[in-house]
LUMVOGU-689289 format. One record per residue: x, y, z of N, C-alpha, C in turn; residue in three letters. Coordinates in pm, whole numbers, plus 50000, padded with zeros to 5 digits. Example, Ala and Ser with C-alpha at 12.3 -4.5 7.8 and 13.67 -1.06 7.14 Angstrom:
// residues 2
513194943150780512304955050780513204967050780ala 512854977550708513674989450714512905000350787ser 
END
This chain:
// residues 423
500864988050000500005000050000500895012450000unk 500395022449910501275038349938501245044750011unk 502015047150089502395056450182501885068950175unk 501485075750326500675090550216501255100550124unk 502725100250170503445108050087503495106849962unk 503525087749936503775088749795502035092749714unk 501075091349786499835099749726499835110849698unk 500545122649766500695129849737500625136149615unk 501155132349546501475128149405500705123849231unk 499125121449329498015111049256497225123349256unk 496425124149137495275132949110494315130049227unk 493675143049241492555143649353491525135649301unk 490865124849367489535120649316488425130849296unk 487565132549169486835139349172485335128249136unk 484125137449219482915130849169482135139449093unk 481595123248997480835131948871479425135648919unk 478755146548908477505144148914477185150148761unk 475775140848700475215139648592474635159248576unk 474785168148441474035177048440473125175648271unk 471915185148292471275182148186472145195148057unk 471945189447969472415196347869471605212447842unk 470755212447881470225229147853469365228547970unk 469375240848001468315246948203467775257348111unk 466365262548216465855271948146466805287748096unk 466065289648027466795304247964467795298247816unk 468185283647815468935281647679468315271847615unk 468895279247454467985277247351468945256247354unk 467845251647309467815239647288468055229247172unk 468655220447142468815212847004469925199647042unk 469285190946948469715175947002470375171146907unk 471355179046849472205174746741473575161546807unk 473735164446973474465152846987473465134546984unk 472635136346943471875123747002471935114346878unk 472725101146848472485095446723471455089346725unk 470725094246603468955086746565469395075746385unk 469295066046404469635056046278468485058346205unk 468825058146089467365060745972466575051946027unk 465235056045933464315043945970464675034045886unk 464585019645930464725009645861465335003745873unk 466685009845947468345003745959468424995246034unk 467494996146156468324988246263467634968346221unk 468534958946215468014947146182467054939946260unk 466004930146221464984924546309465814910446338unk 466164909946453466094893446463464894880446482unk 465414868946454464544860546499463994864946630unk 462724858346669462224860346825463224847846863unk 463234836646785463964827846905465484830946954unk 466034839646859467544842946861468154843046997unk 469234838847024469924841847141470094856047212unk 469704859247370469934870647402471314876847327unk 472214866247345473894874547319473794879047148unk 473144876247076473044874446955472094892446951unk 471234899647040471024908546997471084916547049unk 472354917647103472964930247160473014945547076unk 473374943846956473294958046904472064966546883unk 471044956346894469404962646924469164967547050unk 469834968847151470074973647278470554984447281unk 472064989947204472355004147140471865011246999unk 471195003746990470715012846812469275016846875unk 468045017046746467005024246763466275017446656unk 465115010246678464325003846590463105019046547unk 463175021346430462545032346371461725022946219unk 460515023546219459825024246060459635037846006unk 459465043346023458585057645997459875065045933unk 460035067845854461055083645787460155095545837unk 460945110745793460895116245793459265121345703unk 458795114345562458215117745485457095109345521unk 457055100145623455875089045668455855074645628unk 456655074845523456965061745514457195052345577unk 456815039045556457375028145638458595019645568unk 459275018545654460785010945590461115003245689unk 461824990045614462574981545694462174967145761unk 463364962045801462654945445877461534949045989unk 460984960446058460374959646158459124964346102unk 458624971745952457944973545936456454962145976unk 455264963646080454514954946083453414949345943unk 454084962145803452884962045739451134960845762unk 450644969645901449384970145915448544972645827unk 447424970145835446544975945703445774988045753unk 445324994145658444925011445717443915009645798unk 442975000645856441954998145924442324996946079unk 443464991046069444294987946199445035003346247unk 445085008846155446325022246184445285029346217unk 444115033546154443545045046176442585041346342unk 442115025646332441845028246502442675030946586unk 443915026246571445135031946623445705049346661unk 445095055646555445085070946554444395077146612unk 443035070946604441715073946707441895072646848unk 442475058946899442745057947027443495070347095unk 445005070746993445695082447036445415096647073unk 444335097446945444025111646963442665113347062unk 441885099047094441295100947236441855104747329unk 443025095847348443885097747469444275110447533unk 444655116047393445145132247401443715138847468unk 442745137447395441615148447391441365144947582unk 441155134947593440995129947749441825138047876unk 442835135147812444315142447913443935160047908unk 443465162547812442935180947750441795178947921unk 441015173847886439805174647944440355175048099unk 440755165148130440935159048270441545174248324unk 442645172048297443805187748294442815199648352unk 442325201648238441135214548249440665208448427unk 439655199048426439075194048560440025195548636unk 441045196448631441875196748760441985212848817unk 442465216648756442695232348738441255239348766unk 440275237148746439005240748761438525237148919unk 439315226349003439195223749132438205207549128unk 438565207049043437165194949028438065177849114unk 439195181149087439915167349127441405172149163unk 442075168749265443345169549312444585171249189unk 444305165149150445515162049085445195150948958unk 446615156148859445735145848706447965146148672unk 448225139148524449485132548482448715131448374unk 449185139348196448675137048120449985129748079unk 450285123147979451135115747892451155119847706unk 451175130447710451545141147608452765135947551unk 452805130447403453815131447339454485111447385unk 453585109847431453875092347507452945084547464unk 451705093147376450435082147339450855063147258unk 451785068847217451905054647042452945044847177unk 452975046747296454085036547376452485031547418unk 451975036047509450785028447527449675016947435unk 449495027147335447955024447241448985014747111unk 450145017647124450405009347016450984990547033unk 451614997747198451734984547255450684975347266unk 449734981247321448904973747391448064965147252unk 448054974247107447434968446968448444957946971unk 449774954746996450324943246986449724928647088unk 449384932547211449224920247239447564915547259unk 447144905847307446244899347333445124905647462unk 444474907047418443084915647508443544904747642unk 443574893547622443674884247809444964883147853unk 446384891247775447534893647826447744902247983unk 447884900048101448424906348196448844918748175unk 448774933548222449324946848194449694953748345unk 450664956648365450944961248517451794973848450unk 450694982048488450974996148418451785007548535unk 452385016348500453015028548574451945039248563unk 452105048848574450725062548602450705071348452unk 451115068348360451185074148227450695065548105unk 449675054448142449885042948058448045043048056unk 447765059148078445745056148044445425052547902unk 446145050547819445715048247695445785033347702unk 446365026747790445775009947738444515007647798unk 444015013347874442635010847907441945018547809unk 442175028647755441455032747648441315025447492unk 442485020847484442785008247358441664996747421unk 441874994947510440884979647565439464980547576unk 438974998547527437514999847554437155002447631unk 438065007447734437135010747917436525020747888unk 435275025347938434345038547989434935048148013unk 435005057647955435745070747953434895076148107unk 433335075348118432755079148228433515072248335unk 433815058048374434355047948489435965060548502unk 436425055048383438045068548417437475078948502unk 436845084748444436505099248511435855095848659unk 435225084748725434915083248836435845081348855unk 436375073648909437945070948946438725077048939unk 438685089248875439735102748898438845111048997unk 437385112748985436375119649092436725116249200unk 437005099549217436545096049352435025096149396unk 434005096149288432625101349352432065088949364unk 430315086549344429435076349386429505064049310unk 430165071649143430545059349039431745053849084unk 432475056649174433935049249106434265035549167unk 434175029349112434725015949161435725007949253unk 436605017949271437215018949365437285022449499unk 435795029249531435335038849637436085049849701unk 437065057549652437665069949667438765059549755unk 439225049949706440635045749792442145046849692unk 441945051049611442565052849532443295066349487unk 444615072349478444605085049451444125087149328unk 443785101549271443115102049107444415095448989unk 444065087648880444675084348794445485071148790unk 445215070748933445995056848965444845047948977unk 444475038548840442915034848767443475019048828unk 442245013248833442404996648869440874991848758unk 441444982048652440354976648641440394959648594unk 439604952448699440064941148645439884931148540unk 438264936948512437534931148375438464936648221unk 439334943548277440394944548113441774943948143unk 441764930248259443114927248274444494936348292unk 443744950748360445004957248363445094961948544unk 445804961548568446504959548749446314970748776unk 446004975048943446234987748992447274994348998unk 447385009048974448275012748943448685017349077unk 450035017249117450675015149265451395033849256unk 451195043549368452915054849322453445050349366unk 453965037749444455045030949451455675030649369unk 456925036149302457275030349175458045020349183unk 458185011749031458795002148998458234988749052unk 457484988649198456694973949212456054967349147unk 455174971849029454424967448920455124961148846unk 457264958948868457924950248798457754935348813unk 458104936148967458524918148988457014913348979unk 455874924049024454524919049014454464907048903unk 454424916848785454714914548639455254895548600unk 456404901448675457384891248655457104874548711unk 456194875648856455504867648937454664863548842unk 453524873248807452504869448755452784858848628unk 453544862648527454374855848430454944844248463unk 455604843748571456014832248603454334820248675unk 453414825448773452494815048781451804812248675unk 451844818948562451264821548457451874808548346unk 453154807748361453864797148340453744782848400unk 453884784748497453794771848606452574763648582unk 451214775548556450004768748508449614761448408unk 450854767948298450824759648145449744766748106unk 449554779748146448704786748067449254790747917unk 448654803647863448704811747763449134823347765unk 448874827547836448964841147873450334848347909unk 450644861847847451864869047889451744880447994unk 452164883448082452284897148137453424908948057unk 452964920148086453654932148041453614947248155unk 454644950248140454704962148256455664974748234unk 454724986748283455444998748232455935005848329unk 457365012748339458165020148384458905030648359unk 458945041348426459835054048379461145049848410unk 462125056348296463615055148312464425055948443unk 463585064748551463925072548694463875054448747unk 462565049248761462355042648829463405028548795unk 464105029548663465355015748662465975017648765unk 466335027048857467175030048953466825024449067unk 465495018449076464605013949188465424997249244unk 465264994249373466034979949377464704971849312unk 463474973349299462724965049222462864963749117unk 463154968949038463174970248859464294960548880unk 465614959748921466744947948934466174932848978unk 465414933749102465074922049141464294918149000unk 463014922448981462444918748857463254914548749unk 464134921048718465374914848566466084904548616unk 466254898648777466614890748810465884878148812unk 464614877348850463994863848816463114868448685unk 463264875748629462634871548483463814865948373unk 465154869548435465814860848347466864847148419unk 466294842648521466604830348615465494821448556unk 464104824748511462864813748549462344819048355unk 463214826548325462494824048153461144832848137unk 460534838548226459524840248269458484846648137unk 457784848948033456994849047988456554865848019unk 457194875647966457254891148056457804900347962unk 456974909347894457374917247845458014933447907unk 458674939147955459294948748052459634962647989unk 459134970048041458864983247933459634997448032unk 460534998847991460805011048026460905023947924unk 459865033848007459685046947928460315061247919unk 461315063847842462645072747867462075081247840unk 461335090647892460815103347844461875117747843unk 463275113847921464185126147934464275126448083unk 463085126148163462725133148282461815127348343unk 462725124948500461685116548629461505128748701unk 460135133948743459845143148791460815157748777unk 461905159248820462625177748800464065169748732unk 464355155748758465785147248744465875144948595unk 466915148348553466995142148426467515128748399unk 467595126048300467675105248258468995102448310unk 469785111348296471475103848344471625107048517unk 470665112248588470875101348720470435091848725unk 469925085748656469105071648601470595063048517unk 471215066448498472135066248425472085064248267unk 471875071348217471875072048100472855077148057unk 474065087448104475075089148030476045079347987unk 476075069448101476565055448109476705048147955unk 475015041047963474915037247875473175037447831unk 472715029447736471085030147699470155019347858unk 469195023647858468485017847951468205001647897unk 468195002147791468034987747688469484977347728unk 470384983747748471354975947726471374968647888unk 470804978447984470314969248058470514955448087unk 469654949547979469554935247983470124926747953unk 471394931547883472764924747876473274917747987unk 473114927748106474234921748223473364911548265unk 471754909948189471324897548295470654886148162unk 471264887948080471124876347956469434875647907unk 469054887447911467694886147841468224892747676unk 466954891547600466994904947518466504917747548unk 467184929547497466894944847489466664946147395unk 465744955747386465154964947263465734976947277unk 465694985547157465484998547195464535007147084unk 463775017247109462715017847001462385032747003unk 461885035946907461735051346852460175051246942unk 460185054447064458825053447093457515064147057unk 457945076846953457385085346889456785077646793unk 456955063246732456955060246595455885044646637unk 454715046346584453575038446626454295026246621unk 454325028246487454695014046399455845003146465unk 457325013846535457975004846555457775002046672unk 457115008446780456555001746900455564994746891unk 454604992346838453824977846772454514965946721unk 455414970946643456194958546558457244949946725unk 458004959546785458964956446880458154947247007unk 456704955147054455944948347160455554930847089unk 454994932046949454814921246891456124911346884unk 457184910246887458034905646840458634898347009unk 458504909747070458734908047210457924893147340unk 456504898547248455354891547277455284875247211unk 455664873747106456114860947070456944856447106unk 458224861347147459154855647165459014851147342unk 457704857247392457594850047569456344842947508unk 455644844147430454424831947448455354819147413unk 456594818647280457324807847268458524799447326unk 458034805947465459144801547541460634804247565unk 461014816447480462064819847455462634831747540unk 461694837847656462224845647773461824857847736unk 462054864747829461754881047873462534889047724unk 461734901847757462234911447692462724921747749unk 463214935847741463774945047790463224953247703unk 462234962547756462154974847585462224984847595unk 463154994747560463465010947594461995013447475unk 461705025847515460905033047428461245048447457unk 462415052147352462745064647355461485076547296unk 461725083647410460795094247369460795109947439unk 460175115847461460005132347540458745133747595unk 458925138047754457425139447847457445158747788unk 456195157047691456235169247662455265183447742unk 454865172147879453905183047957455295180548112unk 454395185748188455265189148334454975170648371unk 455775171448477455495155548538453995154448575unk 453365164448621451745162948700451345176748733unk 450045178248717449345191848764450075199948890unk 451505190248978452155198049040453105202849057unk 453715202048900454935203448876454795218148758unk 455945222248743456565232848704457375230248619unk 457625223748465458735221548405459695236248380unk 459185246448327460065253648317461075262648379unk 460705254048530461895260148642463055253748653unk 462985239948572464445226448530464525227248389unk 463905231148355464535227048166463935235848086unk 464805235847956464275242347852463335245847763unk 462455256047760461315257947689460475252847580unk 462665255047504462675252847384462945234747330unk 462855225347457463095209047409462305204347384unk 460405214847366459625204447317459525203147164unk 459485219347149459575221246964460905213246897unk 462385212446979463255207646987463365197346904unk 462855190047029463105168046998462835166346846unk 463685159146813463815152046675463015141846629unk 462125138946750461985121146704460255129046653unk 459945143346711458485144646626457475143646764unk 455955146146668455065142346765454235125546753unk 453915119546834453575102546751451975101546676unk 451575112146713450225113546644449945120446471unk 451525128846512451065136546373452205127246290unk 452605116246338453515109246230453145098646213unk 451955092446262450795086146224450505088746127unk 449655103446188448385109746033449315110545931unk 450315113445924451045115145790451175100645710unk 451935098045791451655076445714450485074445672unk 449455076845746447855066345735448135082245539unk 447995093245566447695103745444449255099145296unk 450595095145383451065088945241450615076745143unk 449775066745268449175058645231447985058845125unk 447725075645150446135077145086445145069345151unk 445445064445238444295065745394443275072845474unk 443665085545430443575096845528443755109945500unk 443505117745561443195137645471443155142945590unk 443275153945595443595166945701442305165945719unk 441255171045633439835168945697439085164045770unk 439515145745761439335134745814439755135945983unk 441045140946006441355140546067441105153546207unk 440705165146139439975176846224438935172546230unk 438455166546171436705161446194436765151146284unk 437615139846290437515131346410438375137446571unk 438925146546548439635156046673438405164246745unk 437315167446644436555176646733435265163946759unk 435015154746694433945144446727434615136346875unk 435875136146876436385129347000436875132347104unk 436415152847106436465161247213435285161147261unk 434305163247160432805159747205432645152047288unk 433045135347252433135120147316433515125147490unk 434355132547479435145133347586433995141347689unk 433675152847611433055166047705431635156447748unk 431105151447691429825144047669430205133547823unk 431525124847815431405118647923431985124448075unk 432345136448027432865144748158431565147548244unk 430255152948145429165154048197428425143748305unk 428615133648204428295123548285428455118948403unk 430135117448408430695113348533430615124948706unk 430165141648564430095149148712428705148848785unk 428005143548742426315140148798426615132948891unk 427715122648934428015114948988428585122149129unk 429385136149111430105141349224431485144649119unk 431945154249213433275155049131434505152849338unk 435365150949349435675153449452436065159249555unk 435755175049439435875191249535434695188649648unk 433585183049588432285178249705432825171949812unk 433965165549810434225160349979433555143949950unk 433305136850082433035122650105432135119349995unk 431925109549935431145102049847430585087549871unk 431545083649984431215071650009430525068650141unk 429765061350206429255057050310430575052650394unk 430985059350535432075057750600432155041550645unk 431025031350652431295017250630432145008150511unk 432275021550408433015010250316434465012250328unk 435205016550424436675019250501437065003450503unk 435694999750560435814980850586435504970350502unk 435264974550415434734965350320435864962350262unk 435964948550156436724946250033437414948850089unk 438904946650215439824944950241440264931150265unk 439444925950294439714908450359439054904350239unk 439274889750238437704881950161437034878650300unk 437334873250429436564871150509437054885350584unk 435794892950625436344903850720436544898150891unk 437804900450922438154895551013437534905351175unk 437484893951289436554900051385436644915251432unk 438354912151465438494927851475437964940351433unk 437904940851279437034949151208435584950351227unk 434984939251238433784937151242433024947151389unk 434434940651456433944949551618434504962351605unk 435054971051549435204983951499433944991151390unk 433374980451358432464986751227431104986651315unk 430394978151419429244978951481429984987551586unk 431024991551632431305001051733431225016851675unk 431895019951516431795031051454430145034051427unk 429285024551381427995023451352426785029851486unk 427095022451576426545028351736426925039451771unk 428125044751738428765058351780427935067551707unk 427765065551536426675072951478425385075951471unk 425105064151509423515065851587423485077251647unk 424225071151779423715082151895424185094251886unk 425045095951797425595111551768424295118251680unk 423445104751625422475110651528422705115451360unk 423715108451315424955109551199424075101451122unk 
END
């Protein structure tokens, strides 16, 4: 060992801490970021060896050019029937997040998380797999219940908290549970909805069922010790699990490289634990459909987990309580390169001759309507500026399957107390 003297001698250790490339007040542009044409990056087999697709872990699976085109091995070749419900969903999604937003701000509900500029990771995934596939979603992922057909009115209770919601106001707003469309409660725990995932996939296995699980995560939350445990037995037990992490730039005020992203891609990830990684233009419908599909076969056939970056930009604040422009630049939404995923849709479905500008303002204001029409609805119900909605007995309910005595003697003790108070 050296003596201190001879340290003397040795550069001072310095520590790095991660900074974002532009803070407010500077102008913005992402000319260091390499984006591979569309088309370039190669499709492998689903059965292929993890080690075998490592460079899909640092590249970027893109269909879409610049001009709307589709190019390349990942192209899914959909037919325009499939794309344009696909467009619809999206641009529900959007019109929904408009609405909700407004309700919040208006006092109607605590708090709302639109997913602006994140629609085609949700609505396009979820067109890849199977309506009875498992979904253990993160708090930005309302468009797979909207892809699956849920009640725009049920959403809106469940963000109320009022007499409709199914949940009975135990739930914070947005964090949706529904089980008739197979998609899991959404936890702010973050990252638990991994190993969930991963469990579920695995009894899911054990049963000799059919069925896959899939689960979504922000880039912040890889940092979580769950997101590790999860990559740990989904690639020990093979597990049947599609694993979605969503790089939007930004976990709440943090940018992606305390997450570590200066490091390396969040995809590559799955190297150190012998699955496959993806990595995917998550602006670009097509190649997040094609990648979830590809992903999705390759766990119904026994061939193990996936890893899937879905690069993209959170182009609103983190949540009705956040402030983006007190951490970052004004100018990174007009910025980002990769586009918006809705208007690079409409352009495909319109190179296709699918589709017309007309078509498309005419179904934007018919599916604001949709929206305003069920906002109505759901506020007949209560909104949750009104306060309690529920009968103070259902505190006890639906916690047990058998409610245990204890409770029981708390619930005829709370019950007698109201009586005689005259409540």
């Amino acid at each position: 060992m050296d003596s201190p003297a001879a340290r003397r001698n040795q550069p001072a250790l310095k520590l790095h801490v991660p900074e974002p490339k532009f803070r407010p007040g500077d102008p913005a542009e992402f000319s260091h970021l390499i984006i591979p044409a569309a088309g370039e990056t190669p499709r492998p087999d689903t059965a292929a060896e993890a080690s075998a697709i490592r460079a899909q872990a640092y590249g970027l699976v893109r269909v879409l050019d610049s001009e709307g085109k589709a190019l390349g091995p990942w192209d899914p070749k959909l037919d325009p029937d499939t794309l344009i419900r696909m467009l619809r969903q999206m641009a529900l999604t959007r019109a929904f997040d408009e609405r909700m937003y407004r309700a919040q701000r208006q006092g109607k509900t605590s708090f709302y998380m639109k997913c602006t500029g994140e629609e085609a990771i949700s609505i396009a995934s979820t067109a890849a797999l199977d309506a009875e596939d498992m979904v253990f979603p993160s708090y930005r992922q309302q468009g797979i219940l909207i892809s699956r057909g849920q009640s725009l009115v049920d959403m809106m209770c469940q963000i109320y908290s009022n007499r409709g919601d199914r949940l009975k106001g135990r739930q914070m707003p947005i964090m949706y549970s529904a089980r008739d469309k197979n998609f899991f409660s959404i936890s702010g725990n973050l990252a638990t909805q991994m190993p969930q995932a991963v469990g579920w996939a695995m009894a899911s296995a054990s049963r000799g069922d059919t069925r896959i699980a899939t689960a979504w995560c922000g880039e912040g939350s890889t940092s979580e010790g769950d997101f590790h445990s999860a990559m740990t037995f989904a690639s020990v037990y093979r597990a049947p699990v599609v694993l979605n992490v969503v790089n939007n730039q930004w976990a709440i005020s943090s940018f992606s490289g305390f997450a570590g992203e200066e490091a390396t891609t969040f995809a590559a990830r799955a190297i150190g634990y012998g699955i496959a990684g993806l990595r995917v233009d998550g602006n670009d419908a097509l190649a997040v459909y094609a990648a979830t599909r590809w992903a999705a076969e390759r766990a119904r056939t026994n061939n193990g987990p996936t890893l899937i970056e879905h690069y993209s930009y959170r182009a609103e604040g983190h949540s009705t309580s956040d402030d983006p422009s007190k951490y970052r630049s004004a100018e990174e939404r007009s910025a980002w390169p990769l586009g918006d995923p809705i208007v690079r849709l409409k352009d495909h479905l319109i190179a296709l001759g699918a589709w017309d500008e007309e078509r498309q303002s005419a179904m934007d204001k018919e599916l604001a309507e949709e929206v305003r029409a069920a906002g109505k609805e759901a506020e007949k119900l209560g909104i949750l500026g009104d306060g309690l909605h529920q009968p103070f007995d259902t505190m006890f309910e639906e916690v047990f399957e058998d409610m245990p005595w204890h409770l029981r003697e708390q619930m005829a003790q709370m019950k007698a107390e109201r009586e005689a108070a005259g409540i």
